[in-house]
N, C-alpha and C positions, 0 to 999 in steps of 0.2 A: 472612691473611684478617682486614680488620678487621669487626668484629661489629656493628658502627655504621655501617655505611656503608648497609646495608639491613633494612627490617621484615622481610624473609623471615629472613637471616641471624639477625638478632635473637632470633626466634619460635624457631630450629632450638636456637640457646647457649642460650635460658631453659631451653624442656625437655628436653635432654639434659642440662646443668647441673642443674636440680632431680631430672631422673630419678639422675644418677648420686649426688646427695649425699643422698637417701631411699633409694636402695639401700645406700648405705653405713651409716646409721641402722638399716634393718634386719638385713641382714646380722652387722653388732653387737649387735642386742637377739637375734636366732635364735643367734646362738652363744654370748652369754653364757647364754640359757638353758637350753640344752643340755649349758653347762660347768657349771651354778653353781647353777640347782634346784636345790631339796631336797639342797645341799651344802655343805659349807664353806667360808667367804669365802676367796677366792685372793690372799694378801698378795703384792703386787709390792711394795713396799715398808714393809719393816714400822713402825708407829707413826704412816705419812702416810698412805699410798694401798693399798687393794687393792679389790678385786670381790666384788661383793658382791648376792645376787639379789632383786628388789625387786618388786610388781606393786602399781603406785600409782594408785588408782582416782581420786585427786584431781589436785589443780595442785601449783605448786613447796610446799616444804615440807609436801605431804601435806594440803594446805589444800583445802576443799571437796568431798572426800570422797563418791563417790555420786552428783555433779553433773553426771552421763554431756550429759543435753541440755544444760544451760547451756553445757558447753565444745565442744559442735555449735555450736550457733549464733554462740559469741564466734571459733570458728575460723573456720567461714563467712564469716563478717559481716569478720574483719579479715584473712582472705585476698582477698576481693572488694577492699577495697580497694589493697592491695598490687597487684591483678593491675590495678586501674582505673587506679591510680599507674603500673605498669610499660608498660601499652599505651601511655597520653597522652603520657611523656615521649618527647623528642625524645634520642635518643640518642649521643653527644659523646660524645670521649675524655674531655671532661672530666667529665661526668655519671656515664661506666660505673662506677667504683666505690662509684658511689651505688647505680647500678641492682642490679651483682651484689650486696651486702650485702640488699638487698632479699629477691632470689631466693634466697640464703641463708639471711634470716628466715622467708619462706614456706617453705621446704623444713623447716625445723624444725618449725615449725607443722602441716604437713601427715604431718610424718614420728610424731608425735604421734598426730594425728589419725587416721590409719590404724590406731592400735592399740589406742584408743579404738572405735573402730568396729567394726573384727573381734575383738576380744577383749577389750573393756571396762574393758582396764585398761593402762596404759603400762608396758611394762619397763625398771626402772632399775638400773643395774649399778655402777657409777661413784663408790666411797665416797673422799671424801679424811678422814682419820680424823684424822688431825693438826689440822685444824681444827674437826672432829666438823661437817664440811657435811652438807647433806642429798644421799640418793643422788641419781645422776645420770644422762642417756644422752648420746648424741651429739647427739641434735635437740637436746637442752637446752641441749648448746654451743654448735650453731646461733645459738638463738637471742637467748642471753644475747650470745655474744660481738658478733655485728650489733647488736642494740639498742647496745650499749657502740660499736663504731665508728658506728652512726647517730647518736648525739650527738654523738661527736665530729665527726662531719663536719659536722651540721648548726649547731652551735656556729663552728667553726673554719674550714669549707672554703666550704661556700656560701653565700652570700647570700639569701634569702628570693626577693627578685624574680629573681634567676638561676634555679633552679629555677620560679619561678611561668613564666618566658618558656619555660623549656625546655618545659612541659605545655602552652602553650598555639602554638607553633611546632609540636608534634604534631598537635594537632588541628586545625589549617589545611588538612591535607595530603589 
């Protein structure tokens, strides 16, 4: 079944795709905080990586702190677009690994945002210690790792008016 061949199709891989990769988001922040509250870091790897339990009221590096609405509105505002991007384009084998990275970053984005929302605070678990980064979840992988393939692709794979025809061959339709 190609995924491209129809809007219905389409509409079905985004949200079960985003539902399954926010289940997986949280399912990981519910059991690390069940493992790792109020407990000892769990070294999987001593001196690099272990787990480590975190409730980060800010953005990356604990930056903005308390800025519960501002990061409503900037989730809001740049999932709208993503989802405004995802309807309009015309969807091609050659597009779809544009599209899934997309759905990918939104799934981050909103896998965040849900925990901002009901709990005011993101759960981060995820220490690599060997570099002393700052903690981490899986949205964050989400979304780090997309932005980092949306460059590259947008540097290397597309062409500007390739994409511009693809958004605008969808709304013809």
């Amino acid at each position: 079944m190609k995924i491209y061949e129809s809007r219905g199709k389409r509409v079905v891989f985004t949200i079960v795709f985003l539902f399954l990769l926010i289940l997986l988001d949280r399912l990981t922040k519910v059991a690390a905080q069940g493992a790792l509250m109020g407990k000892e870091d769990c070294i999987l790897l001593p001196g690099v990586l272990q787990l480590h339990y975190l409730e980060n009221r800010g953005a990356a590096f604990s930056i903005l702190q308390g800025q519960r609405w501002f990061f409503f509105v900037i989730t809001v505002a740049f999932s709208a677009v993503i989802i405004y991007f995802l309807h309009r384009t015309k969807l091609t084998k050659r597009v779809f690994p544009l599209y899934a990275t997309l759905v990918v970053l939104l799934a981050g984005a909103l896998g965040n945002f849900y925990d901002r929302l009901f709990q005011g605070y993101v759960i981060d678990f995820i220490y690599f210690s060997l570099i002393d980064f700052p903690v981490f979840n899986v949205a964050d992988i989400y979304v780090t790792l997309s932005v980092i393939v949306l460059i590259v692709m947008v540097l290397f794979v597309y062409k500007g008016d390739e994409l511009e025809e693809s958004s605008k061959d969808e709304v013809k339709k």
